[in-house]
N, C-alpha and C positions, 0 to 999 in steps of 0.2 A: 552500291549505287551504279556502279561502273556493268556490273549484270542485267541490272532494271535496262540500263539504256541498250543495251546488246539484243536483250529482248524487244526493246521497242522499234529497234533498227531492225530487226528481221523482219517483226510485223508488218513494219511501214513498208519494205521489199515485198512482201508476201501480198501485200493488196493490192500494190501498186501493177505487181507482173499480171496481175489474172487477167483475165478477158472481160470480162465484166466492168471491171473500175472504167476498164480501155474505153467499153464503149459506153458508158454512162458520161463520160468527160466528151467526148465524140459528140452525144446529144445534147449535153449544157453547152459548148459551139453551136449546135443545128438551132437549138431555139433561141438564142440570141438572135442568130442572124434572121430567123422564122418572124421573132418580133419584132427587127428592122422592117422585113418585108410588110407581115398586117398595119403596121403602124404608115406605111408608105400607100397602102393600099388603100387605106381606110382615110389616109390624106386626099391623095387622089381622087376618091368617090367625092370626098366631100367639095372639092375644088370642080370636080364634074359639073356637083349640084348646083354648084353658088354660078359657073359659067354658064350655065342653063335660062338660070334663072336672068342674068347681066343678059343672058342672048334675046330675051320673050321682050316679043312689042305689048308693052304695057301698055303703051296708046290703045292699041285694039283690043287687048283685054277689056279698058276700063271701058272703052265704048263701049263694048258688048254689052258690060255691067250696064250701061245705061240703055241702050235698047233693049236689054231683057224688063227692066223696070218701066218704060214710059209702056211697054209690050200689057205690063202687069197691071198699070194703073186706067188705059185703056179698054181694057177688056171687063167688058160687065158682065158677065157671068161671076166672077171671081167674090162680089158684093164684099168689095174693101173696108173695112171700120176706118175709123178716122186715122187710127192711132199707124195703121198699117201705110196707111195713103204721107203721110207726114213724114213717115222713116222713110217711103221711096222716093217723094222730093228732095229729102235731105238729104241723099243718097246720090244723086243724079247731079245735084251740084255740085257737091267734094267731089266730085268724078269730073267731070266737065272743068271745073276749075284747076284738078290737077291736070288735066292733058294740055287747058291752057298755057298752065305755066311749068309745063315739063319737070313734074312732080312725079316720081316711082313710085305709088301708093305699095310695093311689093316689097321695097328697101326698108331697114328698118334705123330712121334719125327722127329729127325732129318736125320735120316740115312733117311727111306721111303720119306721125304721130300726132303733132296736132291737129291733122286735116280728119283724123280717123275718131279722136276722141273729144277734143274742146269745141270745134266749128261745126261737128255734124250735130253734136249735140245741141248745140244753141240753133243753127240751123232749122233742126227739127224741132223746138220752140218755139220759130219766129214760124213757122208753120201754124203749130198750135194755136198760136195767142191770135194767129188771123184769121183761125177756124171760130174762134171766140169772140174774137170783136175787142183784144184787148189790146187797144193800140199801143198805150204807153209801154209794157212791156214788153208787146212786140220789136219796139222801138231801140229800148235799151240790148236787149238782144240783135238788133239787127247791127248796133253801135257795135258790140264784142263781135261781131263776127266779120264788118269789116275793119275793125281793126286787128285782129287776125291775120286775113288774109292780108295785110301792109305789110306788117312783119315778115311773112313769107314770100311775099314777091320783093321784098328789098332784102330779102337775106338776113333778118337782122336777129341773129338768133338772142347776142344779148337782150335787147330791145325788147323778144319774147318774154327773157328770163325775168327782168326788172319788172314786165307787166303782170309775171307769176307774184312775182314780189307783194306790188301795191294788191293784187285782189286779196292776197292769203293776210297783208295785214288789215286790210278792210275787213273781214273774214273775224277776224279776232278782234278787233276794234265793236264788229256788232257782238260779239259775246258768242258766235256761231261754233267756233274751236276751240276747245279746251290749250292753258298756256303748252301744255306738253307736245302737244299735238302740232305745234306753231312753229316752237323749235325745231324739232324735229323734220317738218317740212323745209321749212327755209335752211335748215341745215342742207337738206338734199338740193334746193336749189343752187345754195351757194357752191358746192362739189361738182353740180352743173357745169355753173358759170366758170369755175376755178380750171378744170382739165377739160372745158369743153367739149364735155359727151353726149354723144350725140349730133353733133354742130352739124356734121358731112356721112356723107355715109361710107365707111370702110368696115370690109369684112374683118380684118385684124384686130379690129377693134370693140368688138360687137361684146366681147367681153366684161368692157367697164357698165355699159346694162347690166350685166348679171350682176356685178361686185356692187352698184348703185341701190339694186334691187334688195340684196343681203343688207348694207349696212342700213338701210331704208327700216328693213323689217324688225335689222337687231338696237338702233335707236327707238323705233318701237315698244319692245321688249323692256329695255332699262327707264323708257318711260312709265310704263304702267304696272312693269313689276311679272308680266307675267309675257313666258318663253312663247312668240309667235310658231314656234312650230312643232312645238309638242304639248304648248299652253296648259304646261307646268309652273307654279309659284316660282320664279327663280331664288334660287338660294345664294349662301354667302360666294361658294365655288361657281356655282354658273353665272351668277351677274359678274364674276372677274372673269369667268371664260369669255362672256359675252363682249365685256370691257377691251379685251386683248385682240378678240376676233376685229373690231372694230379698225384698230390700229392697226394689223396686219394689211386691211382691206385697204386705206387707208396709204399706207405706204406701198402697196404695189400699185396704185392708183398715182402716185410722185413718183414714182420708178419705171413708168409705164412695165410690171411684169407681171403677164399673165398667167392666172391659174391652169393647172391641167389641163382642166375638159370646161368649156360652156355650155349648160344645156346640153344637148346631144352630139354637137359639131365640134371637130378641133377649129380653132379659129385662129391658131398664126402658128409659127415653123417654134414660138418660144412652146408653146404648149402641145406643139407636135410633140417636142422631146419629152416633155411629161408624160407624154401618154407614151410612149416606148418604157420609157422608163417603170411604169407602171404596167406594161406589158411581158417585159422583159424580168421584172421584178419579179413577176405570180410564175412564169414558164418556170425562174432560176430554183426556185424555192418548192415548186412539184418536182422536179427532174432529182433538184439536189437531195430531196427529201426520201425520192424511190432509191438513189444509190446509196444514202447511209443507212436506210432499212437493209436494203441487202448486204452492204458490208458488214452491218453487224449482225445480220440475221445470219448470215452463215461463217461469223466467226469461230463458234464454238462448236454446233452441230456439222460443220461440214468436216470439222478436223477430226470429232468423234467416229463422223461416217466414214471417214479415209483411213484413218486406225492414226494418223499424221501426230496426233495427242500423245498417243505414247510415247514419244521420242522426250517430249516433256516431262514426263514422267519419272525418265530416266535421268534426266540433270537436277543439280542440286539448286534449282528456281521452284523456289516457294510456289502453293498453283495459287494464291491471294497475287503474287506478283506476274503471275500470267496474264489474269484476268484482268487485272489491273493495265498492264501493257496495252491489252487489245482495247479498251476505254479509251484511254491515254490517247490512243494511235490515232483511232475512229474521231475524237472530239479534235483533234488537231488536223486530221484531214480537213475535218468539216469548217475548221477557221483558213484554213493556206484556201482549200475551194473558192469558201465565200468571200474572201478578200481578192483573188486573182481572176475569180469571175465578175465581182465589182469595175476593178480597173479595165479589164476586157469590155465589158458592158459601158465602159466610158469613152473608151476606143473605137468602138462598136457607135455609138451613139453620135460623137464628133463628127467620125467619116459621111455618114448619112445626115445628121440631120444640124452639123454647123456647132462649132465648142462654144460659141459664144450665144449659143440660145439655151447651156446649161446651165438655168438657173440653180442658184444654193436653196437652201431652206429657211424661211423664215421664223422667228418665233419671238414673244416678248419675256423681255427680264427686267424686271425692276424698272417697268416701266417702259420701257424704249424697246422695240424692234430692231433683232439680231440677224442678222444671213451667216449662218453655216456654209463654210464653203462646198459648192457641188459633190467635187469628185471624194470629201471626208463624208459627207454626209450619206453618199452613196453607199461607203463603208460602213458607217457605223447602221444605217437603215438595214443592210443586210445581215448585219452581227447581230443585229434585233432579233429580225426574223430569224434567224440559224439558232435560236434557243426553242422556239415551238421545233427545230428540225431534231435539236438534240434531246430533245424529250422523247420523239418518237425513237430516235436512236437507241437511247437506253434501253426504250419498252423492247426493242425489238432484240438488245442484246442478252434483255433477262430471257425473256420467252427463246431463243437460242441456247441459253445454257439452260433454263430449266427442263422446257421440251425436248430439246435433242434433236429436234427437227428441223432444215431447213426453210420446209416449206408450209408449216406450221406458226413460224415466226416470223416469218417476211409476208406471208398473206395475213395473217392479222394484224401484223403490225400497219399494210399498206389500206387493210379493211379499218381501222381504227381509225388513220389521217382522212381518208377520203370520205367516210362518212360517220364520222361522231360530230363535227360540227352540223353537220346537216340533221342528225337528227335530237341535237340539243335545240337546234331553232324549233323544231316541231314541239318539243318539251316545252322548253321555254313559253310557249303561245299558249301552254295549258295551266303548265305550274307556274304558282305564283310566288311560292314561299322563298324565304332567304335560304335555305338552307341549298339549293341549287346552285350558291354561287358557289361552292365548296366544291362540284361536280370539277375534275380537270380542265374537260373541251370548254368550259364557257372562260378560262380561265389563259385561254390562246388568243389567237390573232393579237398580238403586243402591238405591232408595229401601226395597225391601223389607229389603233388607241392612245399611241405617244406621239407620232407624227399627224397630227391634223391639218398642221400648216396649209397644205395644198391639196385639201376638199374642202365642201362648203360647208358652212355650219349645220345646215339641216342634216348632211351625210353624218355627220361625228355625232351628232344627238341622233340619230339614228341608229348608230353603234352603238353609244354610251346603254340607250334604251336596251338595246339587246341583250346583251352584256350587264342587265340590272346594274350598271351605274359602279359595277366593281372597281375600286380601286386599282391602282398598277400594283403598289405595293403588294396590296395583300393579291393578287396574282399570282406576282414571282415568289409569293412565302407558300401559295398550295403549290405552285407546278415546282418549287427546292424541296416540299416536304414530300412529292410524288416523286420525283426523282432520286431522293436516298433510299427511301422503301423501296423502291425496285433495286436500288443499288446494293444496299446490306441482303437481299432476295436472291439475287445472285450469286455473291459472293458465299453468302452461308448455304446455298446449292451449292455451288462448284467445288468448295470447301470440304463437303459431307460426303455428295455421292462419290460414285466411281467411275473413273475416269480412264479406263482403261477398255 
């Protein structure tokens, strides 16, 4: 044993001196710091945009909207229908009544939202019903829309939410919504009313829209039985995924913590760090991925090519415990890496973007919603990922000792990681049979598949769909059954030929 380790103490020296390790460690620093910078960058654009937007006289936008329209309604050439001429009154007055009462039709809460969707719309029916002669309804419509506009010149956002309230049970009371439908809504309204979103407008916040909007769709979903966004039958496993996604949503809504990404914008400094993180995470896991191709691609071949092999030859080390050594060495690199590029990457993260906006990870057990702490989670996220790294590793150590070449098994190895996912996606869009899930590449990306917590539901059903809905389990049993086949491949080459 006292030999094994002697051998694995020289290897470990031996990789660590080259020039190569040197500068691959060099460039997991540069992109770390690289995805501080785009993550800072990409903050900063977005804070550009949203200051742009806070800078624009809305006044004179929306006047404009209105002199382009009385412009429209004016002009006979144009021979308006009715239906056209109705939309540009109702138009002119949600306009007009916002500049009155210094309403940002550009912001996105509650006043611009109901001035945009319930008042234009009744609006543009008290139109209609006067184009018709149909006073009584004109009537009760003209009733909804000044009482509307009370609500939003007194602020009274509850006052709105309660009058959501009474229509949606009047609504159900005439037989017009199904009971599922009922719940479900007043469900949303009470989440409303509860964390008041929407109330005011902040950009920070713009988030809990989105998480309204998801758990909106996935109440939906467990009402009717069928997935709003792949509108698939849900089964026993996706109506508990759906179940769980709910709570998750749910409890970062009590916690005020925000997911990653909104939509296209980072929307606060919490979900800034998500997206580094996320940033930093894909850089960590390319860069770490080219260094343990080359470490182990020119394990074997480069010592063949140096003649440096013989010297092993001549000691009385088994070459099973050679080869075994430089495995050993190479998979232990790639855990000291991945774990002290984690901590770095949290370090890295703090200084820029504040410790206390690094959220942990969510997830539910038995019921109840768990937070993983940050800086473990971070860890074990990366230790995930570093098993798609150790697979390419192995490949690239057999192809090393079978080919002899270095360059041989570090370009295929680096041509295998960069484009077999990409061209399983193309497969995938063709073939449809099960037997593709057996293929290795579809049988990668883990991390995105066990960690969903922090994307939306529609991204993970969009993965799950890719990935034909593969289990993890049976995953890690083809990529363990593809990693000993190249391992006994190896081993029973290195074994056989000559090595000399």
């Amino acid at each position: 044993m006292s030999k094994f380790f002697k051998l694995c103490s020289c290897e470990f020296t031996k990789i660590m001196k080259k020039k190569s390790t040197k500068v691959m460690f060099f460039v997991l620093v540069l992109a770390l710091l690289a995805s501080a910078g785009i993550t800072a960058l990409t903050k900063k654009v977005t804070d550009y945009s949203d200051e742009e937007i806070d800078k624009l006289d809305y006044k004179s936008k929306l006047q404009a909207e209105i002199d382009s329209s009385k412009h429209e309604l004016s002009d006979n050439t144009n021979n308006l229908d009715e239906s056209t001429k109705n939309e540009l009154l109702a138009r002119i007055d949600i306009y007009q009544f916002a500049i009155d009462n210094e309403i940002n039709m550009y912001q996105t809460y509650w006043k611009s939202n109901v001035l945009f969707s319930d008042v234009f719309t009744c609006q543009e029916g008290v139109y209609k019903c006067k184009s018709l002669g149909q006073e009584n309804e004109e009537k009760n419509l003209q009733e909804k829309v000044d009482k509307m506009c009370d609500y939003i010149k007194n602020d009274n956002f509850n006052g709105y939410i309660n009058y959501q309230k009474e229509n949606l049970k009047k609504s159900f009371d005439a037989g017009e919504i199904a009971q599922e439908n009922y719940d479900v809504q007043l469900y949303i309204l009470n989440l409303k009313e509860k964390y008041e979103i929407g109330k005011s407008f902040n950009k920070d916040e713009v988030w809990k829209n989105g998480i309204l909007e998801e758990i909106d769709s996935l109440k939906v979903s467990l009402a009717t039985g069928i997935d709003q966004t792949s509108f698939k039958s849900l089964t026993e496993k996706t109506y508990k995924k759906t179940e769980n996604r709910i709570k998750i949503d749910e409890y970062r809504l009590e916690h005020n913590m925000a997911p990653s990404i909104t939509g296209d914008k980072i929307t606060s400094l919490g979900s800034t760090r998500k997206v580094f993180d996320y940033i930093s995470g894909s850089f960590i896991q390319f860069v770490l991925t080219i260094m343990m191709v080359i470490i182990a691609g020119t394990s074997i071949s480069s010592e063949i090519s140096k003649g440096t092999i013989k010297f092993w030859s001549c000691t009385p080390c088994k070459r099973w415990k050679i080869l075994l050594s430089k495995l050993v060495v190479s998979t232990l690199i790639l855990v000291i890496c991945t774990v002290i590029i984690s901590l770095f990457s949290t370090i890295i993260g703090n200084i820029f973007f504040g410790a206390k906006n690094a959220q942990g990870y969510l997830f539910v057990s038995n019921g109840n919603v768990h937070e993983i702490n940050y800086v473990l989670f971070s860890i074990v996220y990366n230790l995930v990922g570093a098993i798609e790294i150790f697979v390419f590793m192995v490949f690239a150590l057999m192809l090393s000792t079978v080919a002899r070449n270095s360059a041989v098994s570090v370009g295929l190895s680096i041509a295998a990681y960069l484009g077999g996912s990409t061209i399983m996606q193309v497969v995938n869009m063709f073939v449809k049979s099960d037997w593709i899930k057996f293929i290795p590449f579809n049988n990668l990306s883990l991390t995105d598949r066990i960690f969903t917590g922090d994307i939306s539901y529609s991204t993970s059903t969009m993965i799950s769909g890719i990935t034909g809905n593969i289990p993890i389990g049976f995953s890690f049993a083809v990529l363990g059954i593809c990693v000993f086949l190249m391992i006994v491949t190896m081993f029973d080459s290195f074994r056989k030929r000559d090595i000399a």
